[in-house]
N, C-alpha and C positions, 0 to 999 in steps of 0.2 A: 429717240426719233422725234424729228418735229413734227406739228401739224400739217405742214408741208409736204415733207414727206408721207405720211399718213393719207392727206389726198390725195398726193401724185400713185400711192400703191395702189390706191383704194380703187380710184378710176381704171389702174393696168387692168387689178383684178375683175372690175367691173367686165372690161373688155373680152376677157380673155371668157368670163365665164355666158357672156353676154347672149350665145346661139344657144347654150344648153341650160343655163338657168332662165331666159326672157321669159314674156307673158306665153309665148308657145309653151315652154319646158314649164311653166305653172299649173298651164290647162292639164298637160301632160301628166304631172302629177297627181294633179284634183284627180284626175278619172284614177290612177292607179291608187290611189287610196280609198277612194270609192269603191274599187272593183275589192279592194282586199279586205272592205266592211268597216273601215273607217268613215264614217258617213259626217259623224261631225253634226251640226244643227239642221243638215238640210232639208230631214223630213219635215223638221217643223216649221221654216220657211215654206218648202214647197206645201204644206199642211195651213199656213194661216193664208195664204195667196187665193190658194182654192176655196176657204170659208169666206177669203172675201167678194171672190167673184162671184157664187151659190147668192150667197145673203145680200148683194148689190141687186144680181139680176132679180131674186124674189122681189125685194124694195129698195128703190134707188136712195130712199133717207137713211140709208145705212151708211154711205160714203159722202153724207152730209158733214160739212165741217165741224158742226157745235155734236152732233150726234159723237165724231168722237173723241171730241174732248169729254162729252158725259163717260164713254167708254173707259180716258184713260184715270180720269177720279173713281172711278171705280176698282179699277184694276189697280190702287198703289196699294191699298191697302192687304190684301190676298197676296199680289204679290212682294211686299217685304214678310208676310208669314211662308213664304212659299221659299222664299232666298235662304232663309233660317233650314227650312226642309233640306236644301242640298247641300248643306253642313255634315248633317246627321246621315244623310242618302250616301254623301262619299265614303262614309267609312263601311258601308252595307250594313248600318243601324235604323231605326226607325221611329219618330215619336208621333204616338198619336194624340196627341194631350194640346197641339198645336192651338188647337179651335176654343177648348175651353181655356188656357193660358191668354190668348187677347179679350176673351169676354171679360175671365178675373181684371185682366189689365184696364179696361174699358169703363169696368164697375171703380176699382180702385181710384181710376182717374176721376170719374162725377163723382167719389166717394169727400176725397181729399179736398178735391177743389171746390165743391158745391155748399157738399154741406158742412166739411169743416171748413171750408171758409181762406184755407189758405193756398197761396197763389201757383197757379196752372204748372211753371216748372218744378218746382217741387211736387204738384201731384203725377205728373211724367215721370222723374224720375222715383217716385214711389213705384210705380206701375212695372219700370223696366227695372229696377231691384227685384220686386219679386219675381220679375223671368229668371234674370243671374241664380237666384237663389234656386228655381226650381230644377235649372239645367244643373246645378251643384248636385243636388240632391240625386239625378236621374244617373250622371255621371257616377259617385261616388253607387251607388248601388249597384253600378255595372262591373266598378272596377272592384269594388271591395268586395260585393257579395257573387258575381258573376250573372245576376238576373239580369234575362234578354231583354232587349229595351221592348220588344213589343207588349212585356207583361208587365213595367217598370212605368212605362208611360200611358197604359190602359188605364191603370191600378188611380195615378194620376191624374187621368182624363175626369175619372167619377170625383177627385176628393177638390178638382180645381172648379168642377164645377159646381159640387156643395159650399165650396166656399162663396163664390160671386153669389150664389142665391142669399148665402147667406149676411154677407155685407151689404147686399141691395135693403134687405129688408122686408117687409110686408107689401111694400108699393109696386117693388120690381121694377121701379125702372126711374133714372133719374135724368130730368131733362137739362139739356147744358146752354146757356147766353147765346142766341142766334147771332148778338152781336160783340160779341168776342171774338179774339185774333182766331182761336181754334176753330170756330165752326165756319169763321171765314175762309182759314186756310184749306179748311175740308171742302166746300161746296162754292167757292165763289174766287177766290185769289188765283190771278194765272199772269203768267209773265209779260214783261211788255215785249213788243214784237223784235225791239234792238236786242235783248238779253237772248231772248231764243236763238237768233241770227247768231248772234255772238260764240253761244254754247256751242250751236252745231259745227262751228269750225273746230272748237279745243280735241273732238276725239280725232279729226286727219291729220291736226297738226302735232298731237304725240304719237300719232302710230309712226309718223316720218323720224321725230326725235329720235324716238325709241327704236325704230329698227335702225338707223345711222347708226346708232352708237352699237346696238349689235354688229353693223359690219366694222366698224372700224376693230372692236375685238376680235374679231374672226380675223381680220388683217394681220392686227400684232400677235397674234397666236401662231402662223403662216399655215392658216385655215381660210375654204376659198368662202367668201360672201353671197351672198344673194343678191338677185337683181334689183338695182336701184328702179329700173322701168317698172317689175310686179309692187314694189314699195309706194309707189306713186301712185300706181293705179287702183290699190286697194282703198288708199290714203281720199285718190279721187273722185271715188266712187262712194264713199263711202260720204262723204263731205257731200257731194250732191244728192244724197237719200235724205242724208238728216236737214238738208236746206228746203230740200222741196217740201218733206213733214213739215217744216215749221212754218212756210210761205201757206202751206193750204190748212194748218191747226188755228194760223193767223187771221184766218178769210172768215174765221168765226167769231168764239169769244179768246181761245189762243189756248198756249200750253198752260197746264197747272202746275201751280209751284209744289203742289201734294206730290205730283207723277216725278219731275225732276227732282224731287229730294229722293224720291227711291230710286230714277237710276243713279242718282249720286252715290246712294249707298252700294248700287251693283257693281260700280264702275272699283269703288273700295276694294269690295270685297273679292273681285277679277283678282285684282295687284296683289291681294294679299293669297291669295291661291295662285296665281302663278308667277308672282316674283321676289318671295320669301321662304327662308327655310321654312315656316311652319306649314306654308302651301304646300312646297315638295312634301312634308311628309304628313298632310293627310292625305296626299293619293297615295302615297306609298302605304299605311297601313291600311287605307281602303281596297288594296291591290293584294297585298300579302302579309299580311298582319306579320306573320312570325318571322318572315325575313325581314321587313320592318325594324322589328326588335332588335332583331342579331344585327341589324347594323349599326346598332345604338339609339336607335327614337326612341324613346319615352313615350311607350302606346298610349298608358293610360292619361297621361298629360293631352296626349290628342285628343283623346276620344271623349275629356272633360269637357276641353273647349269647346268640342262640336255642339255638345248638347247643351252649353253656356249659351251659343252662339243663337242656336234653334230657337228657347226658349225666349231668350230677352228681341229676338226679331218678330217675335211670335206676341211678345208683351207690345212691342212698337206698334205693330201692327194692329192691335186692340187700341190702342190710340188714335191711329187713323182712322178706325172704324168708327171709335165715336165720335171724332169731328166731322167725320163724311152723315155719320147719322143725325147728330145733334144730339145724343141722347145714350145713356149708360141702362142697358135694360138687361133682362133675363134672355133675351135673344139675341144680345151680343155672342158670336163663337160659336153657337147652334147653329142647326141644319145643316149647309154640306160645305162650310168653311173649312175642315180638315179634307172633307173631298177633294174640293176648289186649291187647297195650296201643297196637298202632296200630287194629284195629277200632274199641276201647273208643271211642279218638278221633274217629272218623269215626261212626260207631253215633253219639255223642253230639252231634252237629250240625255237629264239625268240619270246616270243606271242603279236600278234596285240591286245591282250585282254590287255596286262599289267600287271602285277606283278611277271611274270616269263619269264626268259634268263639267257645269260650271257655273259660274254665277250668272251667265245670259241665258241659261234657262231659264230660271226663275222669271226674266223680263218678256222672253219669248214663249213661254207657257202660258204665263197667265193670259199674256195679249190674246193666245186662242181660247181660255176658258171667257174668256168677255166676252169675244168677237163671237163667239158659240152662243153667249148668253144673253146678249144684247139684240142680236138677231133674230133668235124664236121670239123674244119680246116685242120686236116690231113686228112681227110674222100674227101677233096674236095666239102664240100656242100655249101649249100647255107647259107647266115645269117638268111634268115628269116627261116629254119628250127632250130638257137639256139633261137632267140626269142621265137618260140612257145615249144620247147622243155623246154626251164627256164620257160616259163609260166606255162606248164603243170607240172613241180617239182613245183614250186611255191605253186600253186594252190593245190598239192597233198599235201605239209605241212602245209597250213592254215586246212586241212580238218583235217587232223590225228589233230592238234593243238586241233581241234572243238570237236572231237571224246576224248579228252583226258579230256578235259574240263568238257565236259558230265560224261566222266567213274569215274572222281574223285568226281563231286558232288554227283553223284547216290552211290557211294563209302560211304561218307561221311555219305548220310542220314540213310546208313543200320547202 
């Protein structure tokens, strides 16, 4: 069949499905997926829409341009430890050790580079070796000895954070070149306005690539297609969210190249969860381990990666933290940074149950753990009202999770 032919099908089929698949038959669907507890991300859209309206009308510097570019230097770093988190989250695993794993990394980094003297990329990649190594380690004692990750990665929590004290030294804390590429990249480097322009086009113009080419296989299979009009519209819409972001990040000091390399890294790790064998099968053993098996995946092979995966994003992420700090201390990974990047996960549509997320949770959780925590800090409050306030969102997405859970089985059995 030529290309030719190929369009001349594509458009009949367009036609023919045109009343029952358009933007009508789209909405149509949205709500019956919705009704059947497939909710998808949209609490947490409708959940960061509403913190941003709360914390505008409190104080209007909150939807200040530069205010949140501060926001999204903030949020890179939490959230690539948080991206790591829904690795481990798919499979209905759990590592707590995330918070101490980027302080080690953080320490290893001004460890390497400071005082021994040798240069920044090798002290990075020192920092994300010892993730790779520690997710081996968490892995192999899951698979070999069958210890549950919650006691695997505690046990870990304590001996990663003896360690970082321990390589810090007596000073505890080591301070890194204000003028160096790192601490630039962390608190000062943002994109020029043409780059951003530029970016925000690339994700409408693959969602259009990529769903064509899904229809046109739908076509030579003689399976019916989707609407080229819902394709377009998504594609549209989508493209003018991320241009107006950019037009008003612009109106300040602009996008940072710190925020854009993590969603670089989301936008990865999407394709490799939904358009690779090893994606399909960590939902599938995060869905049903044993049927998993018996279909031939190599669990334990998955469930290594995952926690490879967790750790060394968890290592990265200590990296960005000590360029955003400038400084490799004993409070690198303390306090509620494993709070901050297992919420972010779940906040972001993640299930503690297992076989459903995604990697734009991670983007879309942390945005509300900032936007939560950046707000009470213009509000003048206290921190223990953001603790309890992430705790009560926290606590309200594991519920709606629980409520969905239920709607789709009860769904299922009618």
């Amino acid at each position: 069949m030529t290309n030719l032919d190929t369009e001349t099908n594509l458009d009949r089929a367009d036609t023919r499905v045109r009343h029952d698949q358009g933007i009508a038959g789209a909405v149509r669907a949205f709500f019956d997926r919705v009704r059947s507890g497939d909710l998808g991300m949209l609490p947490v859209i409708v959940g960061l829409i509403v913190i941003t309206l709360v914390f505008a009308t409190l104080n209007p510097v909150f939807l200040l341009p530069n205010n949140l570019v501060n926001l999204l230097f903030d949020a890179a770093a939490v959230g690539l430890i948080s991206l790591g988190v829904v690795c481990v989250l798919l499979l209905g695993e759990i590592d707590l050790s995330i918070g101490s794993m980027s302080g080690l990394a953080s320490a290893i980094t001004g460890v390497i580079w400071v005082n021994v003297g040798l240069p920044l990329p090798l002290a990075i990649a020192g920092a994300v070796a010892a993730g790779v190594l520690t997710g081996l380690v968490y892995g192999t004692l899951l698979n070999r000895f069958g210890m549950p990750s919650f006691v695997s990665t505690l046990s870990g929590l304590l001996a990663l954070l003896g360690l970082q004290l321990y390589i810090l030294g007596p000073t505890g804390s080591i301070n890194l070149p204000f003028s160096s590429s790192l601490v630039r990249f962390g608190q000062v480097m943002v994109m020029p306005a043409w780059m951003s322009y530029l970016l925000a086009l690339v994700p409408g113009l693959l969602i259009i690539a990529s769903g064509l080419r899904t229809m046109r296989r739908r076509v030579h299979a003689n399976l019916t297609p989707g609407s080229r009009s819902v394709l377009y519209l998504r594609a549209g819409l989508l493209t003018v969210a991320l241009l107006g972001a950019a037009f008003y990040l612009n109106q300040g000091r602009g996008v940072p190249y710190m925020f854009g390399l993590f969603v670089l890294f989301v936008v990865a790790m999407d394709y490799a969860l939904t358009r690779t064998q090893w994606g399909r099968s960590m939902f599938a053993v995060g869905g049903n381990r044993e049927a998993a098996r018996r279909s031939g995946i190599d669990v334990r092979r998955i469930r290594l990666s995952a926690f490879v995966l967790c750790s060394s994003f968890a290592a990265l992420g200590g990296v960005f933290s000590a360029a955003r700090l400038a400084s490799s201390s004993q409070q690198a990974g303390a306090g509620d940074v494993n709070l901050n990047a297992i919420a972010a996960a779940v906040i972001g549509g993640t299930s503690l149950f297992g076989g459903r997320g995604s990697a734009w949770s991670a983007l879309l959780g942390v945005l509300v753990i900032q936007a939560i925590s950046n707000g009470l800090t213009l509000l003048n409050l206290s921190s223990s009202l953001r603790y309890m306030i992430t705790g009560a969102v926290l606590a309200i997405a594991v519920i709606v999770d629980s409520l969905a859970r239920q709607s789709r089985a009860s769904h299922g059995r009618a």
